[in-house]
C-alpha positions in Angstrom: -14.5 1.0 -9.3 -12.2 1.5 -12.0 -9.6 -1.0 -14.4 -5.8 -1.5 -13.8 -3.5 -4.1 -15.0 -2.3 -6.9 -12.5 0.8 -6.9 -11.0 1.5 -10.0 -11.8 -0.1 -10.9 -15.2 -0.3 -7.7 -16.6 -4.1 -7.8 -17.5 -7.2 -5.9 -16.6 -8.8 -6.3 -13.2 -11.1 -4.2 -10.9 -9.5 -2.2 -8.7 -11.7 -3.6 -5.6 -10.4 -7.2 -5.9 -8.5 -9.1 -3.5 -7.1 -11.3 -5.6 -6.3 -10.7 -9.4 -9.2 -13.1 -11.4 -6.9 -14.7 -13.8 -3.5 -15.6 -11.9 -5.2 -15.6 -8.4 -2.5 -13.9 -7.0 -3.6 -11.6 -3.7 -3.2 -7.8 -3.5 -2.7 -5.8 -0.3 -5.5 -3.7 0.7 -5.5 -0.8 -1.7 -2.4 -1.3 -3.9 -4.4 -1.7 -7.0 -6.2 1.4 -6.0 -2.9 3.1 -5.4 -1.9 2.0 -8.6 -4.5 3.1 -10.5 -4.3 6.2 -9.4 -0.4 6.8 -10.0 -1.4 5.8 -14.0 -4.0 8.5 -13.8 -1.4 11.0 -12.6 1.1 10.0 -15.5 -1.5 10.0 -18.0 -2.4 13.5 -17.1 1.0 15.2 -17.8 1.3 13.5 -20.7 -1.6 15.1 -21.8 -0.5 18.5 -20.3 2.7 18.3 -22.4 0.3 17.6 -25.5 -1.2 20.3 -24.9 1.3 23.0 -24.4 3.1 22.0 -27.8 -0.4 21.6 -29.7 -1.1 25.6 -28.4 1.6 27.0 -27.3 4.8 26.3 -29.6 2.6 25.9 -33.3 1.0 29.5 -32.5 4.4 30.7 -32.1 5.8 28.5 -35.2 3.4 29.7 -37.4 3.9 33.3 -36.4 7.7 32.7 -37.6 7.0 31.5 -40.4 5.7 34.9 -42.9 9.0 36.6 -41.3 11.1 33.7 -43.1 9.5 33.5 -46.1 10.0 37.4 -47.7 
């Protein structure tokens, strides 16, 4: 059971639910799962990216940067 926004308002609600608790709008089986999961997915390249800049491109920066200097 995890936290998504609703489609529809745009604040948090289960993923489970039928209808969003606030608005009372219904969801189709599974789209807030669905959902969910397609947020997960972006949030993980972002954090991929991150990751190769923080480790990959400053390594190489700072190995530059003694060559420029003399």
């Amino acid at each position: 059971m995890g936290l998504t926004r609703s489609f529809c308002c745009r604040r948090l609600c289960f993923t489970n639910v039928a209808s969003c608790p606030h608005c009372g709008k219904a969801f189709q089986p599974g789209a807030l799962d669905e959902k969910a999961a397609h947020e997960d997915r972006a949030f993980d390249q972002k954090s991929h990216v991150l990751f190769l800049v923080a480790f990959l491109v400053l390594p190489v920066v700072l190995f530059f940067i003694p060559f420029t200097t003399t």
